[in-house]
PDB file of N, CA, C and O in Angstrom:
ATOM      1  N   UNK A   1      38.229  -7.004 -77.202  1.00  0.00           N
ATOM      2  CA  UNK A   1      36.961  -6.579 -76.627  1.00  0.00           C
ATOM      3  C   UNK A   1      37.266  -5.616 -75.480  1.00  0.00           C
ATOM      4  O   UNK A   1      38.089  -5.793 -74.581  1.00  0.00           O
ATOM      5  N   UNK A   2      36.485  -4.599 -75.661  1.00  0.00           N
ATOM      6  CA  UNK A   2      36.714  -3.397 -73.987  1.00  0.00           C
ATOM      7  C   UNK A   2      36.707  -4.514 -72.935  1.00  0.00           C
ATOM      8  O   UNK A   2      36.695  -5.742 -73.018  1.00  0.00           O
ATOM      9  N   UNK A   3      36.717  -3.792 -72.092  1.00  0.00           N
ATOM     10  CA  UNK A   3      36.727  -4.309 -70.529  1.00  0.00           C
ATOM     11  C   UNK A   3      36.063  -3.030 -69.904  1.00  0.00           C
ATOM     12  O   UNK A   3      35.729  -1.953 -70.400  1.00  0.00           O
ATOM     13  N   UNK A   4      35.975  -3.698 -68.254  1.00  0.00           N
ATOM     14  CA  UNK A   4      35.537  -2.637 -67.444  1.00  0.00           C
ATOM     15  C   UNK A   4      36.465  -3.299 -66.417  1.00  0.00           C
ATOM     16  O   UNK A   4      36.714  -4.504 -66.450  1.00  0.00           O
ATOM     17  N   UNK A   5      37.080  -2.261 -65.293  1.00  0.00           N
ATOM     18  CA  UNK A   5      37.642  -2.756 -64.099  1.00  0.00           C
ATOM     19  C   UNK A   5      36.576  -2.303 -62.987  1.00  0.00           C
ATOM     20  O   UNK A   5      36.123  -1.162 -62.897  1.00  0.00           O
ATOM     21  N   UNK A   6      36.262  -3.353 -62.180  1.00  0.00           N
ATOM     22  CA  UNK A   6      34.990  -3.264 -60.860  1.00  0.00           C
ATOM     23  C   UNK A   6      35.961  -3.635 -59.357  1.00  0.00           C
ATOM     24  O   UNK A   6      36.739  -4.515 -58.989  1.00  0.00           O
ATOM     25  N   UNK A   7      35.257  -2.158 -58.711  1.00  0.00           N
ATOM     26  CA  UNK A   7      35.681  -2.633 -57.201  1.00  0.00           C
ATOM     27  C   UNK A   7      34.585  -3.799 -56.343  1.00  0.00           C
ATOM     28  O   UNK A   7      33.382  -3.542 -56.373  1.00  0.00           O
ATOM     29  N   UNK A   8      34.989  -4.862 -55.716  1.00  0.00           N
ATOM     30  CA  UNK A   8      34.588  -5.256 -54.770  1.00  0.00           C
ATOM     31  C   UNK A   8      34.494  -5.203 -53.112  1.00  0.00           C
ATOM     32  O   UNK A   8      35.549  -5.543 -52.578  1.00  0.00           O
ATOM     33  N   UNK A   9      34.065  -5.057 -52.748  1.00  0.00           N
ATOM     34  CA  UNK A   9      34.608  -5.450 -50.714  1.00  0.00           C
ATOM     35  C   UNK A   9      35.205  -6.782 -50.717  1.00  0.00           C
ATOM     36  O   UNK A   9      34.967  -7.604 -51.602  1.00  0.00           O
ATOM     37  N   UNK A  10      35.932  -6.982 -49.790  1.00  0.00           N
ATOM     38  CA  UNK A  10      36.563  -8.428 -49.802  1.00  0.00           C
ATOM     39  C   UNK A  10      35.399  -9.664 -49.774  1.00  0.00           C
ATOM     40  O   UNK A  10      35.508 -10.744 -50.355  1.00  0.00           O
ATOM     41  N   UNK A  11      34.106  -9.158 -48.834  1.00  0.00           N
ATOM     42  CA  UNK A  11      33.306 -10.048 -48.720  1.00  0.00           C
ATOM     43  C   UNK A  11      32.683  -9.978 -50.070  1.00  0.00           C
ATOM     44  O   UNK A  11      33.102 -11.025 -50.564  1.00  0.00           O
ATOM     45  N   UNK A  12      32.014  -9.460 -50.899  1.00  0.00           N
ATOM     46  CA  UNK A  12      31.688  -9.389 -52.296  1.00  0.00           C
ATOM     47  C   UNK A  12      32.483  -9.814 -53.057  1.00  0.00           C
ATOM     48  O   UNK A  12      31.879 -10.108 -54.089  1.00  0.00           O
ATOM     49  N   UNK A  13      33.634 -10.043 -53.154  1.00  0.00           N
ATOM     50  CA  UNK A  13      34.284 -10.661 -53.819  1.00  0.00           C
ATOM     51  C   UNK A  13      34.218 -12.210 -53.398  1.00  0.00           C
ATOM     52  O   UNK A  13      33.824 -12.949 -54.301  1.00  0.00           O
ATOM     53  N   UNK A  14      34.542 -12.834 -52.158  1.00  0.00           N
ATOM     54  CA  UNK A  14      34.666 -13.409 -51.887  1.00  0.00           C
ATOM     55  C   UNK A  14      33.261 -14.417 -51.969  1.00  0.00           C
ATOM     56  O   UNK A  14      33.314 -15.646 -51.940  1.00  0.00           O
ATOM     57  N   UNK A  15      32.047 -13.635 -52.075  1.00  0.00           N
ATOM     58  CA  UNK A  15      30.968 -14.297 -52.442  1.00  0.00           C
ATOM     59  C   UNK A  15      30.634 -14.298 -53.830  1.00  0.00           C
ATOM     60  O   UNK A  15      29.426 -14.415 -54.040  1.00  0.00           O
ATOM     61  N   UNK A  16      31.261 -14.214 -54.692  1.00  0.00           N
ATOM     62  CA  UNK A  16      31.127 -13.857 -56.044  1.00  0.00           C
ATOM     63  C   UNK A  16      32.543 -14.904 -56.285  1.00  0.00           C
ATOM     64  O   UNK A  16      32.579 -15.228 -57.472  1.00  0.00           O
ATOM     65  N   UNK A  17      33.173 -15.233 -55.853  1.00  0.00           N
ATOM     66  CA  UNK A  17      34.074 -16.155 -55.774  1.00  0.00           C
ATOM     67  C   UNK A  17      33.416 -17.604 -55.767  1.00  0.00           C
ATOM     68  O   UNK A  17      33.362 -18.496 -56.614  1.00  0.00           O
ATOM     69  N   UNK A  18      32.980 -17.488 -54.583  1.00  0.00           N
ATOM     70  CA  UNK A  18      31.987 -18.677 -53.715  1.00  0.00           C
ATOM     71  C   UNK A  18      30.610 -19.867 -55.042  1.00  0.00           C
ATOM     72  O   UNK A  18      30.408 -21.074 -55.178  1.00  0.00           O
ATOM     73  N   UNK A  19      29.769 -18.000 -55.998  1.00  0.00           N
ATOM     74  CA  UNK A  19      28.737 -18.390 -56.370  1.00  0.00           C
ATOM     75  C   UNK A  19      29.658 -19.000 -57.446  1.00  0.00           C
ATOM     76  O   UNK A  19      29.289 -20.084 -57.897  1.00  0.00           O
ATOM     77  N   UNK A  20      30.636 -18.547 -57.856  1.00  0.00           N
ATOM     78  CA  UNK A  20      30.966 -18.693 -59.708  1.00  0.00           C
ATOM     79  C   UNK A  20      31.604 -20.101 -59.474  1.00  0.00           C
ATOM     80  O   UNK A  20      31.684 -20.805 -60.480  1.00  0.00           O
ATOM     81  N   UNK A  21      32.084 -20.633 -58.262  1.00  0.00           N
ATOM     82  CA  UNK A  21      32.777 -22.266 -57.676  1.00  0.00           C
ATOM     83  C   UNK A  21      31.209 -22.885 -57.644  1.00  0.00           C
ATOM     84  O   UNK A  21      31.419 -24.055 -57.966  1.00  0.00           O
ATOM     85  N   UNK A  22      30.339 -22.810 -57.521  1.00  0.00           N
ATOM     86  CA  UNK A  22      29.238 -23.292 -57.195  1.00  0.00           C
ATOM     87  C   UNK A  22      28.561 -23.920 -58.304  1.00  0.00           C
ATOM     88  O   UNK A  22      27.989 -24.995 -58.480  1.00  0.00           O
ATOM     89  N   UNK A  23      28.928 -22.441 -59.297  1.00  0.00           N
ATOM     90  CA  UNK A  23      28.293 -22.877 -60.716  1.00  0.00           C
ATOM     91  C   UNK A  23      29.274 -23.360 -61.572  1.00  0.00           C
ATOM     92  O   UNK A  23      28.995 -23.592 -62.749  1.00  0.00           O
ATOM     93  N   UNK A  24      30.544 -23.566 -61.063  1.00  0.00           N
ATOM     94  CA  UNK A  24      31.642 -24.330 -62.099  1.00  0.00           C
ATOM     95  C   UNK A  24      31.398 -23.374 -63.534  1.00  0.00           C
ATOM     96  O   UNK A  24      31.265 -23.703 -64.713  1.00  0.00           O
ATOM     97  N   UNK A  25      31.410 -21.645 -62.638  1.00  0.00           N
ATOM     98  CA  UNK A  25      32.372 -21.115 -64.270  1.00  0.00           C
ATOM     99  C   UNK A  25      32.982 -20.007 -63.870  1.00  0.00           C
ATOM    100  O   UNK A  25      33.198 -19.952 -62.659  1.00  0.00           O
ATOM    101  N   UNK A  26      33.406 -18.898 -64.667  1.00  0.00           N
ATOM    102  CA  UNK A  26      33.925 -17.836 -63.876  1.00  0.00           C
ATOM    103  C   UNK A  26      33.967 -16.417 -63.011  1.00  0.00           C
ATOM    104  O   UNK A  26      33.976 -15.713 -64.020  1.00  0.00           O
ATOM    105  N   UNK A  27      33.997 -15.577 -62.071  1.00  0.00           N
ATOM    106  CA  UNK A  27      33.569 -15.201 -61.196  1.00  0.00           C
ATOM    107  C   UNK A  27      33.428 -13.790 -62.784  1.00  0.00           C
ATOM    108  O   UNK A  27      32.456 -13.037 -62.725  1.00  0.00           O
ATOM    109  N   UNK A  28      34.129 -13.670 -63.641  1.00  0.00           N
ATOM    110  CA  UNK A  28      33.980 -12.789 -64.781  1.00  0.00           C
ATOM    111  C   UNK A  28      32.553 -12.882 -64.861  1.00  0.00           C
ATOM    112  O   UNK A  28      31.629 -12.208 -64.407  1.00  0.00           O
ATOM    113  N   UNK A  29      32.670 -14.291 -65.829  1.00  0.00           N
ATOM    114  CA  UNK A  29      31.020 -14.646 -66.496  1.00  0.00           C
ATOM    115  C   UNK A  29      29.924 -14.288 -65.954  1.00  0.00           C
ATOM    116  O   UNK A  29      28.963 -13.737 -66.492  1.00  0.00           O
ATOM    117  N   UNK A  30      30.139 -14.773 -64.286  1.00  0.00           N
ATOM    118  CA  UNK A  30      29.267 -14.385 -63.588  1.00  0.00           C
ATOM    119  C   UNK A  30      28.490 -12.837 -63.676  1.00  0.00           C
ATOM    120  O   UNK A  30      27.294 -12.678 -63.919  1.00  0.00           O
ATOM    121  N   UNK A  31      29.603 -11.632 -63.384  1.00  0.00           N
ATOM    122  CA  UNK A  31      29.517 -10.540 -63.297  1.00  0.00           C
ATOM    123  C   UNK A  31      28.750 -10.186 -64.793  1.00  0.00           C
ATOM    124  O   UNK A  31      27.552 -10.016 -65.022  1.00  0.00           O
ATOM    125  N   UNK A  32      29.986 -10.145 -65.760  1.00  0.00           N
ATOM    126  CA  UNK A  32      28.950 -10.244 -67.028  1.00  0.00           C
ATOM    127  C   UNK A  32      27.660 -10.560 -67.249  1.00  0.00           C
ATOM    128  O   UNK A  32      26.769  -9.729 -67.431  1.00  0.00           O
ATOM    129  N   UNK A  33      27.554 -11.488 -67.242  1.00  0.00           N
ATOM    130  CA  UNK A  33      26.262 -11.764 -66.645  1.00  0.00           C
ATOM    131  C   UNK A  33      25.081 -10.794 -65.969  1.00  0.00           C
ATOM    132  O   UNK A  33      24.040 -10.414 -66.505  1.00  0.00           O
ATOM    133  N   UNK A  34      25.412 -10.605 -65.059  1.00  0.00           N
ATOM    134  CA  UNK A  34      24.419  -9.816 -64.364  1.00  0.00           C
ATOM    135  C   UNK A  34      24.414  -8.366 -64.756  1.00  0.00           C
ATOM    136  O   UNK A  34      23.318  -7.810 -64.816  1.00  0.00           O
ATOM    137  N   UNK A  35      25.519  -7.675 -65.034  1.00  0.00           N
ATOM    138  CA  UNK A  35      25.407  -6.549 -65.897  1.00  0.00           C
ATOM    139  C   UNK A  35      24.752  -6.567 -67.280  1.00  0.00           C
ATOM    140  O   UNK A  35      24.271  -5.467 -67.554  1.00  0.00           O
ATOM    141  N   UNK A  36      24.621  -7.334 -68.068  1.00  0.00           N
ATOM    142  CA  UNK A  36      23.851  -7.796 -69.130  1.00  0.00           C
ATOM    143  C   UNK A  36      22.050  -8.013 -68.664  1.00  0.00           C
ATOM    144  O   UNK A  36      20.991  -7.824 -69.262  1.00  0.00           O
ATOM    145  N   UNK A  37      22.318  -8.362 -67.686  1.00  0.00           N
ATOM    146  CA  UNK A  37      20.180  -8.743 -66.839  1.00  0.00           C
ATOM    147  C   UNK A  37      20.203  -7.125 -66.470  1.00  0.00           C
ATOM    148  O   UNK A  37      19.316  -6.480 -67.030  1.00  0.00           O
ATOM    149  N   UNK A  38      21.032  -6.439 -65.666  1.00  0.00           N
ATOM    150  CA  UNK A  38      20.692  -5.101 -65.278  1.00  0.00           C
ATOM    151  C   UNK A  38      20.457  -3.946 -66.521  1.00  0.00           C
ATOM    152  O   UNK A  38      19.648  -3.021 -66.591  1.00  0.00           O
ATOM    153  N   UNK A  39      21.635  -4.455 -67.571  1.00  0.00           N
ATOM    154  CA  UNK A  39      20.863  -3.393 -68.413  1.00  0.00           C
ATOM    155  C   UNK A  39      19.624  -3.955 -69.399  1.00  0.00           C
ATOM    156  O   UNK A  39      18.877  -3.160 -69.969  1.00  0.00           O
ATOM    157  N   UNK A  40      19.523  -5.023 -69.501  1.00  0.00           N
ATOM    158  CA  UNK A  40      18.206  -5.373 -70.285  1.00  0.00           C
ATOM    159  C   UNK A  40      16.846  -5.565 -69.565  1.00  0.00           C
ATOM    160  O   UNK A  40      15.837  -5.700 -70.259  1.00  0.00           O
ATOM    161  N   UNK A  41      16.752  -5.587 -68.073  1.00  0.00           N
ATOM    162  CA  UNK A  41      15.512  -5.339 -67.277  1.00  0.00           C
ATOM    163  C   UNK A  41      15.182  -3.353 -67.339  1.00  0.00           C
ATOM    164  O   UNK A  41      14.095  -2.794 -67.188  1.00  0.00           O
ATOM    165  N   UNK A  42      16.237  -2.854 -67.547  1.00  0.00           N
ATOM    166  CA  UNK A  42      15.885  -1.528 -67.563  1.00  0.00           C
ATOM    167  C   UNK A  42      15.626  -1.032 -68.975  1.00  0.00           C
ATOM    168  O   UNK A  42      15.377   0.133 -69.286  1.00  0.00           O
ATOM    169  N   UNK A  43      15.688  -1.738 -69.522  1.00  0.00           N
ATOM    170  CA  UNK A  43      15.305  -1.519 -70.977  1.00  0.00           C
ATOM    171  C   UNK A  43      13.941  -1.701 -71.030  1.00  0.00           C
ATOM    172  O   UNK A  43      13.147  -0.805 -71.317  1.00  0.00           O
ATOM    173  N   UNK A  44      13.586  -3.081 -70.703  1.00  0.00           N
ATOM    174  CA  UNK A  44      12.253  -4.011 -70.178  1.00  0.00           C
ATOM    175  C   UNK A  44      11.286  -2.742 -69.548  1.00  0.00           C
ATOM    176  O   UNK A  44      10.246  -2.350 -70.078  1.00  0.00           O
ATOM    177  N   UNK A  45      11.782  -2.288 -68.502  1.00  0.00           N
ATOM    178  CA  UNK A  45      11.246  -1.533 -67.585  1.00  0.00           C
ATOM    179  C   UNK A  45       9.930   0.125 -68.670  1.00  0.00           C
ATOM    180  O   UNK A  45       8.778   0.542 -68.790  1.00  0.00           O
ATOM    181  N   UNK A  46      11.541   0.368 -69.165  1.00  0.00           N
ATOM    182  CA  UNK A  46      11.327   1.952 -69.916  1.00  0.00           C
ATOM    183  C   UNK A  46      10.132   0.996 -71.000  1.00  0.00           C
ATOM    184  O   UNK A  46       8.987   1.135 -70.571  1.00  0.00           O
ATOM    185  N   UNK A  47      10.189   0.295 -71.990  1.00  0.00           N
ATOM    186  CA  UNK A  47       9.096  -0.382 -72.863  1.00  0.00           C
ATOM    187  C   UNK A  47       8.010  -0.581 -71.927  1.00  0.00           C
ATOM    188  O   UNK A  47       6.888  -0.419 -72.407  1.00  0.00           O
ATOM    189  N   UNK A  48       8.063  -0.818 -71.003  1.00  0.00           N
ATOM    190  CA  UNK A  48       6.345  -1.151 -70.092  1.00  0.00           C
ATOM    191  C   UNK A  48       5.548  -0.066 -70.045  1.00  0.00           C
ATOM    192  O   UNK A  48       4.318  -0.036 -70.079  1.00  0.00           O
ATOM    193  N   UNK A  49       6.468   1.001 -69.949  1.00  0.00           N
ATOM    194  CA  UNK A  49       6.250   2.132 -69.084  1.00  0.00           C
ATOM    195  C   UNK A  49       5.384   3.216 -70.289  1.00  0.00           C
ATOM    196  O   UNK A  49       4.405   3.957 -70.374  1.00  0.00           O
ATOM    197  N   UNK A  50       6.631   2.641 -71.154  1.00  0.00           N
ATOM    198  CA  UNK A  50       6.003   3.813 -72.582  1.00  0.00           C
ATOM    199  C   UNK A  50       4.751   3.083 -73.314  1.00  0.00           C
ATOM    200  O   UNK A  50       3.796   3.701 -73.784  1.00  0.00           O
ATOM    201  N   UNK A  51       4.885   1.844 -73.335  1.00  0.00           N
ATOM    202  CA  UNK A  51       3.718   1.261 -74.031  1.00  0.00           C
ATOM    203  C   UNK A  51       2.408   1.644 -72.312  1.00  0.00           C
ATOM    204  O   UNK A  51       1.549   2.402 -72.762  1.00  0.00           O
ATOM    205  N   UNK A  52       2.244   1.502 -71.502  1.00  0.00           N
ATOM    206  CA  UNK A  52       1.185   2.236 -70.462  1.00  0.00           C
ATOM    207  C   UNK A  52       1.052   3.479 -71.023  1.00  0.00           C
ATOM    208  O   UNK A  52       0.104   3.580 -71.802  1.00  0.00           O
ATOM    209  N   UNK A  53       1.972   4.810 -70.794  1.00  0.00           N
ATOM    210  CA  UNK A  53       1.891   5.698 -71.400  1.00  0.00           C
ATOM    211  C   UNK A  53       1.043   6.042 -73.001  1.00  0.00           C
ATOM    212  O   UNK A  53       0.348   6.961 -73.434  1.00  0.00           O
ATOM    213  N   UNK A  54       1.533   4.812 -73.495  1.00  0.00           N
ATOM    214  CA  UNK A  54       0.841   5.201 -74.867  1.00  0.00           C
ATOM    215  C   UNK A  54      -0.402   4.687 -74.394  1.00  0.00           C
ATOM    216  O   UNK A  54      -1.362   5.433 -74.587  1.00  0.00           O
ATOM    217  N   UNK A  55      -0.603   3.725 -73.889  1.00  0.00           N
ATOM    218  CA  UNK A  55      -2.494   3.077 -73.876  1.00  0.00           C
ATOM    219  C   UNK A  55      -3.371   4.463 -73.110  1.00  0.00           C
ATOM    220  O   UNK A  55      -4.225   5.159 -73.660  1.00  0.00           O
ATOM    221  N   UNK A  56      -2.967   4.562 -71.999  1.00  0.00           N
ATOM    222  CA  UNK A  56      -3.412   5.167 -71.212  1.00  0.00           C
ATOM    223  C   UNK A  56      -3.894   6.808 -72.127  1.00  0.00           C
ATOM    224  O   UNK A  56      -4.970   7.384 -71.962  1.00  0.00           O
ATOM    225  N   UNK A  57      -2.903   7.217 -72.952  1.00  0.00           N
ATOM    226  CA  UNK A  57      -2.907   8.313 -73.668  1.00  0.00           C
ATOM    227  C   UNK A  57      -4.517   8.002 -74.642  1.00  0.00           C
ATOM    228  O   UNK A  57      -5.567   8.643 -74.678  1.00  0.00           O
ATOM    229  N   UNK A  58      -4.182   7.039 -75.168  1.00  0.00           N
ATOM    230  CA  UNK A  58      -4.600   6.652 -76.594  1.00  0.00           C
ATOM    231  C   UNK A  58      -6.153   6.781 -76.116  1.00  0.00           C
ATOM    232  O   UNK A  58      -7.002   7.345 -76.807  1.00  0.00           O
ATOM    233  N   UNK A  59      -6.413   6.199 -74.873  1.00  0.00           N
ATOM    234  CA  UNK A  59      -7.393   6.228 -74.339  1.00  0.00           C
ATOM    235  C   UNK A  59      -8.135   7.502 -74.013  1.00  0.00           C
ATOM    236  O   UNK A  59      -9.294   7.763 -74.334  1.00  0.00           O
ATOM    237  N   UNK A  60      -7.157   8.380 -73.216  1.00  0.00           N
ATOM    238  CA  UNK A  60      -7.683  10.109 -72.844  1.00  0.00           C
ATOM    239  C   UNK A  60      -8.314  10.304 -74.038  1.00  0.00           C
ATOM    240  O   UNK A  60      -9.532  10.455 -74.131  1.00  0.00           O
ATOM    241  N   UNK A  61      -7.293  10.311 -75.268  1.00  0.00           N
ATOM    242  CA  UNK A  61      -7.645  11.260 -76.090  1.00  0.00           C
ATOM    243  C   UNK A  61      -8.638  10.656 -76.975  1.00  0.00           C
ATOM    244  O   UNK A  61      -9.068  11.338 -77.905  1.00  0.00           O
ATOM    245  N   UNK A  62      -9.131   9.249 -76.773  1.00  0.00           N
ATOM    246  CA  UNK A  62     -10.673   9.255 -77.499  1.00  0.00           C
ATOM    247  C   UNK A  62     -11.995   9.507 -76.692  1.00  0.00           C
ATOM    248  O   UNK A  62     -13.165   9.768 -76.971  1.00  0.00           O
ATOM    249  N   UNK A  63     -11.273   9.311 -75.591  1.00  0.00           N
ATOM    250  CA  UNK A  63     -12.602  10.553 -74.734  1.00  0.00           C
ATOM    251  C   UNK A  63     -12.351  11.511 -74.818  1.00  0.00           C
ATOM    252  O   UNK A  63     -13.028  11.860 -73.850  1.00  0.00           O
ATOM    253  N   UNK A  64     -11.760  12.743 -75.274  1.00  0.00           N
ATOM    254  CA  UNK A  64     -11.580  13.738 -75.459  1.00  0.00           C
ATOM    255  C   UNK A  64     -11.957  14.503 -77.225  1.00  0.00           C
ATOM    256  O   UNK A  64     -12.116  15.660 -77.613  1.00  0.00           O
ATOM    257  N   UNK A  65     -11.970  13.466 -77.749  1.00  0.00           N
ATOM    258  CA  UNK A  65     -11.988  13.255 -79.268  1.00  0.00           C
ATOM    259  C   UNK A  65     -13.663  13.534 -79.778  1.00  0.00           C
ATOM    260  O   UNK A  65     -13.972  13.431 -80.965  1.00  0.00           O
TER     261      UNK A  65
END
C-alpha cells in the first residue's frame, strides 16, 4: 500500500501521541483517520453546494420559463 510521510512539531506529535494512548490504537490510524474525514467532508461539502446550485437554478429558470 502507498504511504505518505507527514511533518509534525514536537508538540503535535506529541499530542497525537497522547490522543492515539488514550484511544488504545495507533498514532498512524489515528492520522489516517482524519485524512479520510478531511477528504470525505470536502466531498460532502462540493455535493451540498452543487445540489443548492442545481435547486436554486432549477428554480430561476421556471420563472424565467
Amino acid at each position: 500500500m502507498p504511504g505518505l510521510n507527514v511533518r509534525f512539531t514536537e508538540e503535535e506529535l506529541e499530542a497525537l501521541r497522547a490522543r492515539a494512548e488514550a484511544e488504545g490504537t495507533s498514532m498512524q490510524a489515528i492520522a489516517h483517520e482524519a485524512v479520510v474525514r478531511a477528504i470525505s467532508e470536502r466531498s460532502r461539502l462540493f455535493e451540498d453546494a452543487a445540489a443548492h446550485v442545481l435547486e436554486v437554478s432549477g428554480e430561476l429558470n421556471r420563472r424565467l420559463a
